[in-house]
C-alpha positions as CSV (number, residue, x, y, z in Angstrom):
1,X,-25.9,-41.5,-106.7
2,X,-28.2,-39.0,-108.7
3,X,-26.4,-36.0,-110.5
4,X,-28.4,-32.5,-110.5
5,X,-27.5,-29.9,-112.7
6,X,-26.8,-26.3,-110.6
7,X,-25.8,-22.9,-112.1
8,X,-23.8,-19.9,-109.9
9,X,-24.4,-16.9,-110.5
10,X,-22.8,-13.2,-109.6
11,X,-22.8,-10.0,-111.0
12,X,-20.9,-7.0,-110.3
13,X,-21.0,-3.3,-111.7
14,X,-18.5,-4.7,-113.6
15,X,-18.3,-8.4,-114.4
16,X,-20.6,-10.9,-114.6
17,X,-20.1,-14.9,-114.3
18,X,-22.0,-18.1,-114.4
19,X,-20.7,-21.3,-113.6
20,X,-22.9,-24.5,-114.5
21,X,-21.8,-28.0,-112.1
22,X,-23.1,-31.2,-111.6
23,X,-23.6,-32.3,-108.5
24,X,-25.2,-35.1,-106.1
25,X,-28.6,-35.4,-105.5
26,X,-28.8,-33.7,-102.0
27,X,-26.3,-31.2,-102.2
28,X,-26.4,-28.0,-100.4
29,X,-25.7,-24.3,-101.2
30,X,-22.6,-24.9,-98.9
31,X,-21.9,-28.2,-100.9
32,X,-22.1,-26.2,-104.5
33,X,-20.1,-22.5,-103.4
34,X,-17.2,-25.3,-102.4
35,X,-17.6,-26.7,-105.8
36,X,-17.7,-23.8,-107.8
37,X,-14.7,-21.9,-106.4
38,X,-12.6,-24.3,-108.5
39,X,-14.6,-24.1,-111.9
40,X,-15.1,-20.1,-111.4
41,X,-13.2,-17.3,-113.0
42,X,-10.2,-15.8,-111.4
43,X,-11.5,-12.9,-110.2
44,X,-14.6,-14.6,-108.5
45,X,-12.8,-17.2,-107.1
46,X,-11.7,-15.2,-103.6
47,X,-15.6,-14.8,-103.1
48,X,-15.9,-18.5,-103.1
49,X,-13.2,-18.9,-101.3
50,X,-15.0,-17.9,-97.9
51,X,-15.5,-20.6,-95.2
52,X,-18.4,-21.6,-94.0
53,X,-19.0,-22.4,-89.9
54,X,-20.3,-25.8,-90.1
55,X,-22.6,-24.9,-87.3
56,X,-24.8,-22.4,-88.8
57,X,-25.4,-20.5,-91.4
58,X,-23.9,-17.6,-91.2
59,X,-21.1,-16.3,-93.5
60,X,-20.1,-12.8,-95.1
61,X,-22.3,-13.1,-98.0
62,X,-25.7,-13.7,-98.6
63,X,-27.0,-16.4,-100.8
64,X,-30.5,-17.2,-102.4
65,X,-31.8,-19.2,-105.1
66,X,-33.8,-17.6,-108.1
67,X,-34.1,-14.6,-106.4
68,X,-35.3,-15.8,-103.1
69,X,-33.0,-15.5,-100.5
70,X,-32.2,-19.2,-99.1
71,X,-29.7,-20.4,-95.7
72,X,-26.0,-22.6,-97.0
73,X,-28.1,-25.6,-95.7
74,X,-30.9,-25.3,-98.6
75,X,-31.0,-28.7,-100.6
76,X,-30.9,-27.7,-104.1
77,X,-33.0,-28.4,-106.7
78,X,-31.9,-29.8,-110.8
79,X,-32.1,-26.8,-112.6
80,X,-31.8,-24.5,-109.6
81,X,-29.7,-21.2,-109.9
82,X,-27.5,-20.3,-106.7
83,X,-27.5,-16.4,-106.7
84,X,-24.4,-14.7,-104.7
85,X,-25.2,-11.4,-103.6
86,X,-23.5,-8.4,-103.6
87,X,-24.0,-5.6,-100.6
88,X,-25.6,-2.6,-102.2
89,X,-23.5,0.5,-101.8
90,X,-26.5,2.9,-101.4
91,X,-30.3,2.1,-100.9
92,X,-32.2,2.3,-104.1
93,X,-34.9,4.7,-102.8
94,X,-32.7,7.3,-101.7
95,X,-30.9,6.9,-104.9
96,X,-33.6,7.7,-106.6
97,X,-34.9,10.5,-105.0
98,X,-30.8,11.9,-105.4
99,X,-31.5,11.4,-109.0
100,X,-34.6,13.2,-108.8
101,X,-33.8,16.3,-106.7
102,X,-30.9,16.2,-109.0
103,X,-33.3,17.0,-112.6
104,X,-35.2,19.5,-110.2
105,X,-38.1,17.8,-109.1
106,X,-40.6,14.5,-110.1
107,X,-41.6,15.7,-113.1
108,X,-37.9,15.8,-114.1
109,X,-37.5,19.4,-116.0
110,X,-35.6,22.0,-113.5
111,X,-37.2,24.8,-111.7
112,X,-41.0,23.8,-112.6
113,X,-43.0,22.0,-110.2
């Protein structure tokens, strides 16, 4: 059978790691997260580690390839990147306007608006 070549990524705020794998022609996201658990660092590996109902796609993270968010069943691509997201601990608009109100206003110099 055909090899493709598939790279996982994750970051978090404080560790980042990609893992490259071979795999067969027709493999899934489901198919490569199974894979990679075993070739990942220690500290990624109980992410990967999460099972998958066979019956759907649902599952505690969310997945996407290069940048587009994409089901377990997605047949992957040579050269594809498999992205793991992380949940976001606050929404970046209202962290932004935190970090605004914060320097006193939008034009970023206290007390003059």
């Amino acid at each position: 059978m055909k090899k493709i070549r598939v790279t996982v990524a994750f970051a978090s705020p404080a560790q980042s790691a990609e893992v490259s794998l071979e795999a067969d022609d027709g493999s899934t996201i489901a198919d490569v997260l199974y894979n990679a658990h075993e070739h990942s660092p220690a500290w990624l590996q109980p992410l990967l580690a999460v099972k998958l109902d066979s019956d759907s796609d649902s599952s505690s993270i969310t997945v996407g390839v290069w940048g587009k968010v994409r089901p377990y069943s997605h047949l992957l691509r040579d050269g594809d990147r498999v992205e793991i997201y992380r949940a976001l601990r606050a929404d970046p608009k209202d962290a932004r306007r935190a970090k605004v109100d914060a320097a006193g206003g939008a034009g970023g110099v206290k007390g003059r608006r």
